[in-house]
DRENNU-410406 format. One record per residue (C-alpha): residue number from 0; residue in one letter; x, y, z. Coordinates in steps of 0.5 Angstrom, whole numbers, plus 500, padded with zeros to 3 digits. Last residue first. Layout:
residues N
<pt><resi>NUM</resi><resn>A</resn><u>X</u><v>Y</v><w>Z</w></pt>
...
//
This chain:
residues 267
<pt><resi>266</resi><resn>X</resn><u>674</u><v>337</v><w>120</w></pt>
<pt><resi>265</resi><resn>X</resn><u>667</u><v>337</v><w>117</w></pt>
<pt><resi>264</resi><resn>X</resn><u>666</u><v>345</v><w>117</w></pt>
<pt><resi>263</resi><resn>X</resn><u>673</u><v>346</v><w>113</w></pt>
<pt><resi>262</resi><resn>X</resn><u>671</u><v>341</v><w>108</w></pt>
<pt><resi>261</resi><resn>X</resn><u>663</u><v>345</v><w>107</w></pt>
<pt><resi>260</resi><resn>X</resn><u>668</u><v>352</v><w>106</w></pt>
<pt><resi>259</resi><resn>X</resn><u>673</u><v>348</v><w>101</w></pt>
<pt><resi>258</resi><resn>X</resn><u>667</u><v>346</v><w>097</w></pt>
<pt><resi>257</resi><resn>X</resn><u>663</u><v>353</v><w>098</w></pt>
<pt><resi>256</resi><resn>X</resn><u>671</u><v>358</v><w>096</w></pt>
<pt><resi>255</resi><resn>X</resn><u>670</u><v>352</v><w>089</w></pt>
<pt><resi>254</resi><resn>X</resn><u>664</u><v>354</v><w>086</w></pt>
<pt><resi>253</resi><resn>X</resn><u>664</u><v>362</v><w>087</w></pt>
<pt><resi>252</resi><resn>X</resn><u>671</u><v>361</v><w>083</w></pt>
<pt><resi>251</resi><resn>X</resn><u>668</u><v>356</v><w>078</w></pt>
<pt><resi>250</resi><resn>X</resn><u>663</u><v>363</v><w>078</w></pt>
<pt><resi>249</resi><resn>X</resn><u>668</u><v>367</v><w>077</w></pt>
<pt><resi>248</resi><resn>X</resn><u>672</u><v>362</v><w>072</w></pt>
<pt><resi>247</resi><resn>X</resn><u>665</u><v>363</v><w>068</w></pt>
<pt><resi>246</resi><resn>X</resn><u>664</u><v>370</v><w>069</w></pt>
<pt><resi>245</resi><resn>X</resn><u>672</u><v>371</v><w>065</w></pt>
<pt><resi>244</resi><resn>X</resn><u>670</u><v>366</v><w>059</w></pt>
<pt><resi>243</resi><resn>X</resn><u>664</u><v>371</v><w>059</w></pt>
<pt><resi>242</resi><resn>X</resn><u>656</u><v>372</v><w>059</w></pt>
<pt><resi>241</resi><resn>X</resn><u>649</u><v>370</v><w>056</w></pt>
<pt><resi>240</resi><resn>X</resn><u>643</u><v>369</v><w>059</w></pt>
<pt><resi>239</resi><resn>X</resn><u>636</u><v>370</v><w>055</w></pt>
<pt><resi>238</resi><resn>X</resn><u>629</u><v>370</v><w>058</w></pt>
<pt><resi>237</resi><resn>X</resn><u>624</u><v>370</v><w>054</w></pt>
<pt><resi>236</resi><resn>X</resn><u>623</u><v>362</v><w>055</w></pt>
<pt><resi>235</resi><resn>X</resn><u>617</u><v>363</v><w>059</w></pt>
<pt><resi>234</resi><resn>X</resn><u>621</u><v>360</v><w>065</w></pt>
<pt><resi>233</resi><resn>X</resn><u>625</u><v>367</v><w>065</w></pt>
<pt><resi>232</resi><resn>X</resn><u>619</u><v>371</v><w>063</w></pt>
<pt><resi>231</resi><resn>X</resn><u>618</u><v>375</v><w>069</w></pt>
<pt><resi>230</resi><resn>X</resn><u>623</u><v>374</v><w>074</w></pt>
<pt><resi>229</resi><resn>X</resn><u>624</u><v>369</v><w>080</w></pt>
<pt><resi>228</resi><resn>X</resn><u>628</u><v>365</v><w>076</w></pt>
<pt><resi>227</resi><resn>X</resn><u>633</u><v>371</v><w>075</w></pt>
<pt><resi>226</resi><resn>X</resn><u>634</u><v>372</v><w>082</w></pt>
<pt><resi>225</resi><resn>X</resn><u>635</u><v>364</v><w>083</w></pt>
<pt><resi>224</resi><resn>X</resn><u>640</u><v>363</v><w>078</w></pt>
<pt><resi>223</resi><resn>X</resn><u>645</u><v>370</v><w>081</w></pt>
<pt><resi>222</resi><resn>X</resn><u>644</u><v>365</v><w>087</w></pt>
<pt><resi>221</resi><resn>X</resn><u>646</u><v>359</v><w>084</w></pt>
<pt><resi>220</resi><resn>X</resn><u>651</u><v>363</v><w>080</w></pt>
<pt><resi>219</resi><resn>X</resn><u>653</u><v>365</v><w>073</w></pt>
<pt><resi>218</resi><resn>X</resn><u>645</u><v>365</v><w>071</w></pt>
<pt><resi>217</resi><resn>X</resn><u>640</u><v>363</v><w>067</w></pt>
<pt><resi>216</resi><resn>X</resn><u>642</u><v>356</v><w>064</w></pt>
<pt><resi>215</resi><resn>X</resn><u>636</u><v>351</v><w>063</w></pt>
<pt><resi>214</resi><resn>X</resn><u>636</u><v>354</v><w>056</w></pt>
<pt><resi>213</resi><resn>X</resn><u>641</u><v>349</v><w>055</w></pt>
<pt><resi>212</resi><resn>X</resn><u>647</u><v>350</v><w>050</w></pt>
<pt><resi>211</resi><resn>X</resn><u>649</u><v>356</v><w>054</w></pt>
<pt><resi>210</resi><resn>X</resn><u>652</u><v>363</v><w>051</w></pt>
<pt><resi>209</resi><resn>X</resn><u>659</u><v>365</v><w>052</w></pt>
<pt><resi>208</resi><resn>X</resn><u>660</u><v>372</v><w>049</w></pt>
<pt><resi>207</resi><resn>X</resn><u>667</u><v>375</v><w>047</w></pt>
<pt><resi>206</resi><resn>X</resn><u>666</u><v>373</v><w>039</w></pt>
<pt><resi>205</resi><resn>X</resn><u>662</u><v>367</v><w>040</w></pt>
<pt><resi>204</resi><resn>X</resn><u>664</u><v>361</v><w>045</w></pt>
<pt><resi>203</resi><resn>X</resn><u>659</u><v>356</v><w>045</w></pt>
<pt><resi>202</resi><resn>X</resn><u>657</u><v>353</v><w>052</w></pt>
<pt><resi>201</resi><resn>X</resn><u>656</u><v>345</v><w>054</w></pt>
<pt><resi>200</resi><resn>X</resn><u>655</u><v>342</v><w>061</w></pt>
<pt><resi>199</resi><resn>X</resn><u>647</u><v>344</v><w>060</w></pt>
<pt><resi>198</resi><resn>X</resn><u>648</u><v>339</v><w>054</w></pt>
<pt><resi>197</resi><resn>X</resn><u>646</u><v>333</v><w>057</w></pt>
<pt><resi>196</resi><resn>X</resn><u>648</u><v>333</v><w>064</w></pt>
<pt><resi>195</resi><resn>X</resn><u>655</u><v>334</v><w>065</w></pt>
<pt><resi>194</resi><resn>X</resn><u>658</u><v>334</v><w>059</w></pt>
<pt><resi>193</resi><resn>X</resn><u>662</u><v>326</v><w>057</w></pt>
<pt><resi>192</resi><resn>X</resn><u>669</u><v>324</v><w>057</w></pt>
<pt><resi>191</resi><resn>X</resn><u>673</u><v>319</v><w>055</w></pt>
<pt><resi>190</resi><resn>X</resn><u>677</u><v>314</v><w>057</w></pt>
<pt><resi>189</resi><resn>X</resn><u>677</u><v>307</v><w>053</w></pt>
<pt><resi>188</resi><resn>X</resn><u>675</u><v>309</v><w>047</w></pt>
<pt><resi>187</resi><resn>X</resn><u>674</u><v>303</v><w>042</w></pt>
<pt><resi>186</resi><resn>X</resn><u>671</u><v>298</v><w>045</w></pt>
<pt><resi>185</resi><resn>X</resn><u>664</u><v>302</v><w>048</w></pt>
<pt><resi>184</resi><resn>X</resn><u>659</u><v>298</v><w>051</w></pt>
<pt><resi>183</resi><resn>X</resn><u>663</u><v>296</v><w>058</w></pt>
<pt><resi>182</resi><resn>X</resn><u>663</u><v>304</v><w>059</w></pt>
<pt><resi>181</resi><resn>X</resn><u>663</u><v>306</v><w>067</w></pt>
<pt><resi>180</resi><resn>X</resn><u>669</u><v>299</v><w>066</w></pt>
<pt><resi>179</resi><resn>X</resn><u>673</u><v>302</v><w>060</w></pt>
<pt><resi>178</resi><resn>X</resn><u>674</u><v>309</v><w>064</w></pt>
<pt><resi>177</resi><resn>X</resn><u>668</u><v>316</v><w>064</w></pt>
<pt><resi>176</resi><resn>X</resn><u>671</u><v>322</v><w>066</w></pt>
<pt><resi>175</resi><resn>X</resn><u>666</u><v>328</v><w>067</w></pt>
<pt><resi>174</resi><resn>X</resn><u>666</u><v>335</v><w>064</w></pt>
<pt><resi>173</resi><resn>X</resn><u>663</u><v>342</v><w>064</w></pt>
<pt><resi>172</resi><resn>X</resn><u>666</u><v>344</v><w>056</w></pt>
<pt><resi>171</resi><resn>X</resn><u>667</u><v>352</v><w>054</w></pt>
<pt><resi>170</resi><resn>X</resn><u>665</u><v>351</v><w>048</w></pt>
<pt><resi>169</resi><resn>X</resn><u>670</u><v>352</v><w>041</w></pt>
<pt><resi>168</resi><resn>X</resn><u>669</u><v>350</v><w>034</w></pt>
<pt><resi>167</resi><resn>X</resn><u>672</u><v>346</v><w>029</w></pt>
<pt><resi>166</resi><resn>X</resn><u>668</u><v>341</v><w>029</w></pt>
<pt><resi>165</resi><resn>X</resn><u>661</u><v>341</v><w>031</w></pt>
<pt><resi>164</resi><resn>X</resn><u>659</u><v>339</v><w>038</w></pt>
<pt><resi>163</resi><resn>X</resn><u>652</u><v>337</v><w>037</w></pt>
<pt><resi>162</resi><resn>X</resn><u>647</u><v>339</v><w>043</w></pt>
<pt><resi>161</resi><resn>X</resn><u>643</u><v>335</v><w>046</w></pt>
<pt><resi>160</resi><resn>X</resn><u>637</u><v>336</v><w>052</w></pt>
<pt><resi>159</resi><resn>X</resn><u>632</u><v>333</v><w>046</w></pt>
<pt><resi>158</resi><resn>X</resn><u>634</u><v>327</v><w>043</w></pt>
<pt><resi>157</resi><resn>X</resn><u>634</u><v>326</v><w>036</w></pt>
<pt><resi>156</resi><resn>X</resn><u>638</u><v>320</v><w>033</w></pt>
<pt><resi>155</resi><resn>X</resn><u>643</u><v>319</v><w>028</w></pt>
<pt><resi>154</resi><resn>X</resn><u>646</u><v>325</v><w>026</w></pt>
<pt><resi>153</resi><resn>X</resn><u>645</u><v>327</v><w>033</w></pt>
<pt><resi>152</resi><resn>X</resn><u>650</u><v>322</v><w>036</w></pt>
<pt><resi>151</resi><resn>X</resn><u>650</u><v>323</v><w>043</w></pt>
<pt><resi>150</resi><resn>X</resn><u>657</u><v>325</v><w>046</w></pt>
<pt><resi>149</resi><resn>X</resn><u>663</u><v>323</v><w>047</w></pt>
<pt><resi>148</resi><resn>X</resn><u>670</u><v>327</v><w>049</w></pt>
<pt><resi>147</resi><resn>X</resn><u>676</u><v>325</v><w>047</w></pt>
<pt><resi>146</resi><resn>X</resn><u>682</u><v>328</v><w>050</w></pt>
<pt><resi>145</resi><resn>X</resn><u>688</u><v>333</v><w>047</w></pt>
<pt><resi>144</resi><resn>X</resn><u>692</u><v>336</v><w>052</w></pt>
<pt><resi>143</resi><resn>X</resn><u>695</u><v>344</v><w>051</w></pt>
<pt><resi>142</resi><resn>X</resn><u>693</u><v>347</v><w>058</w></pt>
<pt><resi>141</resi><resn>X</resn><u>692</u><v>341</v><w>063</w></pt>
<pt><resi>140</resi><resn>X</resn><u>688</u><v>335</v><w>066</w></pt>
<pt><resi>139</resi><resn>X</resn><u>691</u><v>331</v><w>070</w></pt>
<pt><resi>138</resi><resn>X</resn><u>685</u><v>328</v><w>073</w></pt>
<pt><resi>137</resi><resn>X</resn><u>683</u><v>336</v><w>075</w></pt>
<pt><resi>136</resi><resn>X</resn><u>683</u><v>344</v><w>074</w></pt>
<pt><resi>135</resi><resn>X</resn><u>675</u><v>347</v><w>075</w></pt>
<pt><resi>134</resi><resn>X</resn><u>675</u><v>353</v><w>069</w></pt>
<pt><resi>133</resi><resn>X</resn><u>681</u><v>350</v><w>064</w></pt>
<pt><resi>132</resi><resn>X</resn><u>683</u><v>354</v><w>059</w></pt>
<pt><resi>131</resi><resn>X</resn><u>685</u><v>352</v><w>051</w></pt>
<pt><resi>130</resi><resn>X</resn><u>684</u><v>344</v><w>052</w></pt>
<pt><resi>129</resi><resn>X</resn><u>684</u><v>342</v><w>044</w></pt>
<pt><resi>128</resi><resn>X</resn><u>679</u><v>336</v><w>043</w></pt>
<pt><resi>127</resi><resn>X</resn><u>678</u><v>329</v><w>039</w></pt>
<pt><resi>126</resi><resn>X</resn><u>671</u><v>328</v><w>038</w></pt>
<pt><resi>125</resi><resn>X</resn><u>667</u><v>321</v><w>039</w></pt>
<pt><resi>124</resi><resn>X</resn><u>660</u><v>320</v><w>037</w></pt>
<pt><resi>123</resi><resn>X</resn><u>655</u><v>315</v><w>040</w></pt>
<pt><resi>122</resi><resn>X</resn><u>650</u><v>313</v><w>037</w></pt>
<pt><resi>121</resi><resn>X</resn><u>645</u><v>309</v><w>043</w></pt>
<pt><resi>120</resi><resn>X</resn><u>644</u><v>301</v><w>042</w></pt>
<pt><resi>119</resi><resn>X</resn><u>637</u><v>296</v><w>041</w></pt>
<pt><resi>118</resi><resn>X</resn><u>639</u><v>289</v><w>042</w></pt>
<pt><resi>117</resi><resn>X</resn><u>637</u><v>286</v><w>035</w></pt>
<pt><resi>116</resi><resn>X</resn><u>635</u><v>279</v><w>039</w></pt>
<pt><resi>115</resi><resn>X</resn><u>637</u><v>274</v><w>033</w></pt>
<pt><resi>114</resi><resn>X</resn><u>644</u><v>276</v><w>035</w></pt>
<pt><resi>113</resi><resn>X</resn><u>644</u><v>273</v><w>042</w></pt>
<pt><resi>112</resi><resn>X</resn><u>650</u><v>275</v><w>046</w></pt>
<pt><resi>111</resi><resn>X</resn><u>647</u><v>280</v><w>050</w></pt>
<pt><resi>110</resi><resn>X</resn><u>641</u><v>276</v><w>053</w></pt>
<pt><resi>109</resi><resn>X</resn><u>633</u><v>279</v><w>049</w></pt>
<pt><resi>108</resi><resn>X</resn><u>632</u><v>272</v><w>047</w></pt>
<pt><resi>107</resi><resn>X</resn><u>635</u><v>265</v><w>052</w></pt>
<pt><resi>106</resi><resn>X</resn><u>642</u><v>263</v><w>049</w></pt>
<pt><resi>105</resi><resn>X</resn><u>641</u><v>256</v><w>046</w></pt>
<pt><resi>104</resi><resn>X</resn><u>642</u><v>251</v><w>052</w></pt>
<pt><resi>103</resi><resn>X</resn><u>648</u><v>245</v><w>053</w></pt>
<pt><resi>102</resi><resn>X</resn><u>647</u><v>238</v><w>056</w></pt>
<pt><resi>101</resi><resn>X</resn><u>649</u><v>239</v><w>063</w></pt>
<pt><resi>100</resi><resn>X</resn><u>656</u><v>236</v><w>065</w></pt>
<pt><resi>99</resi><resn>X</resn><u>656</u><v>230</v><w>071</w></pt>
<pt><resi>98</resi><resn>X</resn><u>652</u><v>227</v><w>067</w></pt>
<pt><resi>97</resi><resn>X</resn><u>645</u><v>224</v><w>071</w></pt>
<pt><resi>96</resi><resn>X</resn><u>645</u><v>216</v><w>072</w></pt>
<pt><resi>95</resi><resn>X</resn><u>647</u><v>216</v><w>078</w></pt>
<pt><resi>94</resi><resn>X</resn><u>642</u><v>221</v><w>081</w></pt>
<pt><resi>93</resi><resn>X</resn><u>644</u><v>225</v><w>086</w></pt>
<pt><resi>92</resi><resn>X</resn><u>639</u><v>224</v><w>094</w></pt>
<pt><resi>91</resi><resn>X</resn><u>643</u><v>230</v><w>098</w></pt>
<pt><resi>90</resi><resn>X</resn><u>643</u><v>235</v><w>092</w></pt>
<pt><resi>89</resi><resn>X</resn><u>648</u><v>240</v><w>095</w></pt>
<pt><resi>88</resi><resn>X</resn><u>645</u><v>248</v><w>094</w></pt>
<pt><resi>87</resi><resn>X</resn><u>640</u><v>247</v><w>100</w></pt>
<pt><resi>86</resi><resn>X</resn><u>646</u><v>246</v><w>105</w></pt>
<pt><resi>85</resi><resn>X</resn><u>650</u><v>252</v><w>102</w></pt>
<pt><resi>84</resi><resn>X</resn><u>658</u><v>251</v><w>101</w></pt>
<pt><resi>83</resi><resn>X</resn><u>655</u><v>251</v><w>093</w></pt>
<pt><resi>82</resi><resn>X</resn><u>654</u><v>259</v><w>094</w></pt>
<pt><resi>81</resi><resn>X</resn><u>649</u><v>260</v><w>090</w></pt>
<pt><resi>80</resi><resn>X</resn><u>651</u><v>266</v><w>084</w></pt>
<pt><resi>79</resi><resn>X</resn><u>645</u><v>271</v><w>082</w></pt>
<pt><resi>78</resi><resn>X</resn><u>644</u><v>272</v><w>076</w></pt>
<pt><resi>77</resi><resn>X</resn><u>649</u><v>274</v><w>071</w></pt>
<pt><resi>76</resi><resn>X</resn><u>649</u><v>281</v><w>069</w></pt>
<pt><resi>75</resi><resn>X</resn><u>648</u><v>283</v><w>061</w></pt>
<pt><resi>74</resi><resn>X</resn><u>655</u><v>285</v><w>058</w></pt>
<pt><resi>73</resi><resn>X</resn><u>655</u><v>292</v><w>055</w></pt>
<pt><resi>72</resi><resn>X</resn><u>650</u><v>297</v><w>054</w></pt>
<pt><resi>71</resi><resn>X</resn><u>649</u><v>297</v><w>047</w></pt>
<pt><resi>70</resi><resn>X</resn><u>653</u><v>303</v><w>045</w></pt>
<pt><resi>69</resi><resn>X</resn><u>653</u><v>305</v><w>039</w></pt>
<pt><resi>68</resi><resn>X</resn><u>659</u><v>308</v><w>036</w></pt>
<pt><resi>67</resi><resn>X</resn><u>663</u><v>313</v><w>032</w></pt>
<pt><resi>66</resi><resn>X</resn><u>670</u><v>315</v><w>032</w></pt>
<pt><resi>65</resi><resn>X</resn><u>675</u><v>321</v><w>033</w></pt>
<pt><resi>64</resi><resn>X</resn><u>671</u><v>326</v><w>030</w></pt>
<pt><resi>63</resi><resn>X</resn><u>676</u><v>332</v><w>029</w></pt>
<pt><resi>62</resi><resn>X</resn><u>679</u><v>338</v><w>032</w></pt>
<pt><resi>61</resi><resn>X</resn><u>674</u><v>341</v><w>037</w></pt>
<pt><resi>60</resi><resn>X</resn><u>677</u><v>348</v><w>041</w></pt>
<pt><resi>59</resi><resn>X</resn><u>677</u><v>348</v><w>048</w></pt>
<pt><resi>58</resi><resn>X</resn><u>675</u><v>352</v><w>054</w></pt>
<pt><resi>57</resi><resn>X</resn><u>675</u><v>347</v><w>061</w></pt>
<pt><resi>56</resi><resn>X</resn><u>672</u><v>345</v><w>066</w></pt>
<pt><resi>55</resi><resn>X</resn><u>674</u><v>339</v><w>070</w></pt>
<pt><resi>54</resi><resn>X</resn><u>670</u><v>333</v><w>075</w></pt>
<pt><resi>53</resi><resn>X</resn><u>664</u><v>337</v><w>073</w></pt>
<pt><resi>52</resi><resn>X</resn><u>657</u><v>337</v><w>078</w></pt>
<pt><resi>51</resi><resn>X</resn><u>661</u><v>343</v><w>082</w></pt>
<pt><resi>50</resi><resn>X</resn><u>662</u><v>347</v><w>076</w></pt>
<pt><resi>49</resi><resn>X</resn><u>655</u><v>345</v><w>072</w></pt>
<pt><resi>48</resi><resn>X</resn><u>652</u><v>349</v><w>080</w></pt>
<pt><resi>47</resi><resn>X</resn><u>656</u><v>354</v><w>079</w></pt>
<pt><resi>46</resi><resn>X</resn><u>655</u><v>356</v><w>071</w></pt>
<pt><resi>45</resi><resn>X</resn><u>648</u><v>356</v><w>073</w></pt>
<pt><resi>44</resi><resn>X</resn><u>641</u><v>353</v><w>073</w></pt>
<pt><resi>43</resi><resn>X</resn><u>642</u><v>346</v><w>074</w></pt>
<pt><resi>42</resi><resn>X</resn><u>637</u><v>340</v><w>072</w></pt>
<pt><resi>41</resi><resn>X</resn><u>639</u><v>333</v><w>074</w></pt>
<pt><resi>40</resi><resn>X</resn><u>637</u><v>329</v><w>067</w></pt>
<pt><resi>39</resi><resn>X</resn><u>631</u><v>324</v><w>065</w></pt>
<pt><resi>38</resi><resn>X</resn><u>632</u><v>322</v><w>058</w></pt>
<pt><resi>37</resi><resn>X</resn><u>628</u><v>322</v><w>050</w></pt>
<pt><resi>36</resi><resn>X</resn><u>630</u><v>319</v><w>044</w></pt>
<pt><resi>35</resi><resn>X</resn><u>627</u><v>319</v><w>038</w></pt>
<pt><resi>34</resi><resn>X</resn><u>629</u><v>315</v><w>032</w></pt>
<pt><resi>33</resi><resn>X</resn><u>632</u><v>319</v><w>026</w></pt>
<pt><resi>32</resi><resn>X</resn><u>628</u><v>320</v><w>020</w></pt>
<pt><resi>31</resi><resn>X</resn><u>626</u><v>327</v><w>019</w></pt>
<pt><resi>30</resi><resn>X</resn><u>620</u><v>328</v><w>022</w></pt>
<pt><resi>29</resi><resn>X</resn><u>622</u><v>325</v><w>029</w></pt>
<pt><resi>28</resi><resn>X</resn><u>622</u><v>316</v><w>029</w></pt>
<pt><resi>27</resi><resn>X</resn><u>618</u><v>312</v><w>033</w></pt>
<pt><resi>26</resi><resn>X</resn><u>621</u><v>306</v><w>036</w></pt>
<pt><resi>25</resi><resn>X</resn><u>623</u><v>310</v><w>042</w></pt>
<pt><resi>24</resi><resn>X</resn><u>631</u><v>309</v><w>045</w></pt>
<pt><resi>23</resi><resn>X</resn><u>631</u><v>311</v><w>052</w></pt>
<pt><resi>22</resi><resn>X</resn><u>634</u><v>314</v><w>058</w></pt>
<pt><resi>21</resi><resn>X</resn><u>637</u><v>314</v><w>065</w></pt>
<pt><resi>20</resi><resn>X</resn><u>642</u><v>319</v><w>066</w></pt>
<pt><resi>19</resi><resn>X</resn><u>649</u><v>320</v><w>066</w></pt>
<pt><resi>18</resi><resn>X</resn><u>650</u><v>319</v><w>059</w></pt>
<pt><resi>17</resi><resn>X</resn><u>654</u><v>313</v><w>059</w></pt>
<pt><resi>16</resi><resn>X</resn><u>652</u><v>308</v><w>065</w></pt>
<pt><resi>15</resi><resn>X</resn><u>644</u><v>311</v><w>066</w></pt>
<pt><resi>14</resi><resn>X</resn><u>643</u><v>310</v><w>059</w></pt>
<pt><resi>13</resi><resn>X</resn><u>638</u><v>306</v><w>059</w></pt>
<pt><resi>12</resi><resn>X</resn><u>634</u><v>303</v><w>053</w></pt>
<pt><resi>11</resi><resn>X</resn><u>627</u><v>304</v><w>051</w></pt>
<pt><resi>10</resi><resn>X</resn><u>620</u><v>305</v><w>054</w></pt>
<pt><resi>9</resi><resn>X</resn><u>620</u><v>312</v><w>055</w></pt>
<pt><resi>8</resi><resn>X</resn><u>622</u><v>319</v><w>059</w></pt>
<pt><resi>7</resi><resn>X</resn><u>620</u><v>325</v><w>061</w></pt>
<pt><resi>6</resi><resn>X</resn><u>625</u><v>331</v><w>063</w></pt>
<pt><resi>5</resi><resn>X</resn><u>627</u><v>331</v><w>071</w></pt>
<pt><resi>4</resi><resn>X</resn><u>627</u><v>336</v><w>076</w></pt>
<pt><resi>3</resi><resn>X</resn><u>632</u><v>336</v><w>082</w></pt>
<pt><resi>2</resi><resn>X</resn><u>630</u><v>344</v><w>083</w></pt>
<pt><resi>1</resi><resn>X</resn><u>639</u><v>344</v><w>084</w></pt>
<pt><resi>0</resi><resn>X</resn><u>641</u><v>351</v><w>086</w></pt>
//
């Protein structure tokens, strides 16, 4: 049960590549410093909806901080190419006095490469993980590996929809695999993988309870999500969803049993 509803957003920089969404930077700084950031994510309600979102589920522990970034967007796009086997792109009347070469030009303001322009960038911290369970099975993934998981770095910047993922710690992760060329402003990871909108893909793992990041989370299944949203104070804020690592591998299950049914009525 995806609403499709948007958190706002304002003028910045955009985040669609890395964060799985669209977002900016905002010049103005919070209360304690650190500039605002703001970003426009898909909504889920429930543990089947971030599973079928994800390209793997697992259950891990956080080892360490791998590495810090800021993500400047990568190389800017070139314009359009004109293709010289074109009737208007061939000058028919050439002066022979012109150089065959171009004299060469400044870069123009605000192009990736001008480092006048201080192009704006997003913090990004990368943190090593220990894969302890998996929900959603995928990419080679398995029981025991280490991957690098990147998320916003909220030591540098505020952003409403994240939530720090500490060392030393274990979630239960809803993830997508991001390679070199889905990330060209990140150098120095190149796989890593990000929560699945924001931090609805994040569960903190307690002593048996597991409790969703993002209030936004209010039931195991879209249906189990939909009761509870009809309730009284759900959108409120007064309602509190908590479950297990077993209720979410039944709703991974719930997950999986729609996608292999939807496959069986295409065939």
């Amino acid at each position: 049960m995806n609403n499709n509803k948007s958190v706002p957003a304002v003028i910045g920089l955009a985040l669609a590549c890395l964060t799985a969404c669209s977002g900016t930077v905002s010049p103005v700084s919070g209360g304690d410093g650190r500039p605002q950031v703001e970003a426009d994510y898909s909504i889920y309600a429930s543990a089947e909806e971030v599973t079928t979102a994800s390209d793997i589920a697992i259950t891990a522990a956080v080892l360490s901080i791998e590495t810090r970034e800021c993500d400047d967007g990568g190389e800017s796009s070139s314009g359009p190419t004109v293709d010289p086997t074109e009737s208007d792109a061939v000058d028919t009347n050439p002066d022979p006095s012109a150089s065959s070469s171009p004299a060469p030009t400044s870069t123009p303001s605000g192009i990736a490469g001008n480092s006048a322009g201080g192009a704006q960038c997003m913090p990004m911290v990368f943190l090593k993980v220990r894969v302890s369970g998996m929900m959603k099975r995928g990419f080679g993934v398995n029981d025991g590996d280490e991957i690098i998981v990147g998320n916003i770095d909220t030591d540098a910047v505020s952003m409403e929809g994240t939530t720090p993922i500490a060392v030393g710690k274990q979630y239960a992760l809803y993830l997508t695999q991001l390679t070199a060329s889905d990330h060209p402003g990140i150098t120095s990871v190149p796989t890593f993988w990000i929560p699945v909108g924001g931090n609805q893909g994040i569960f903190t793992l307690g002593k048996g309870t597991v409790q969703p990041a993002s209030a936004n989370i209010v039931g195991l299944t879209a249906a189990d999500a939909e009761k509870a949203l009809r309730s009284p104070g759900t959108t409120t804020g007064r309602h509190k969803f908590a479950t297990t690592v077993s209720g979410l591998k039944k709703a991974a299950a719930v997950a999986a049993a729609k996608k292999a049914a939807a496959a069986r009525k295409k065939k």
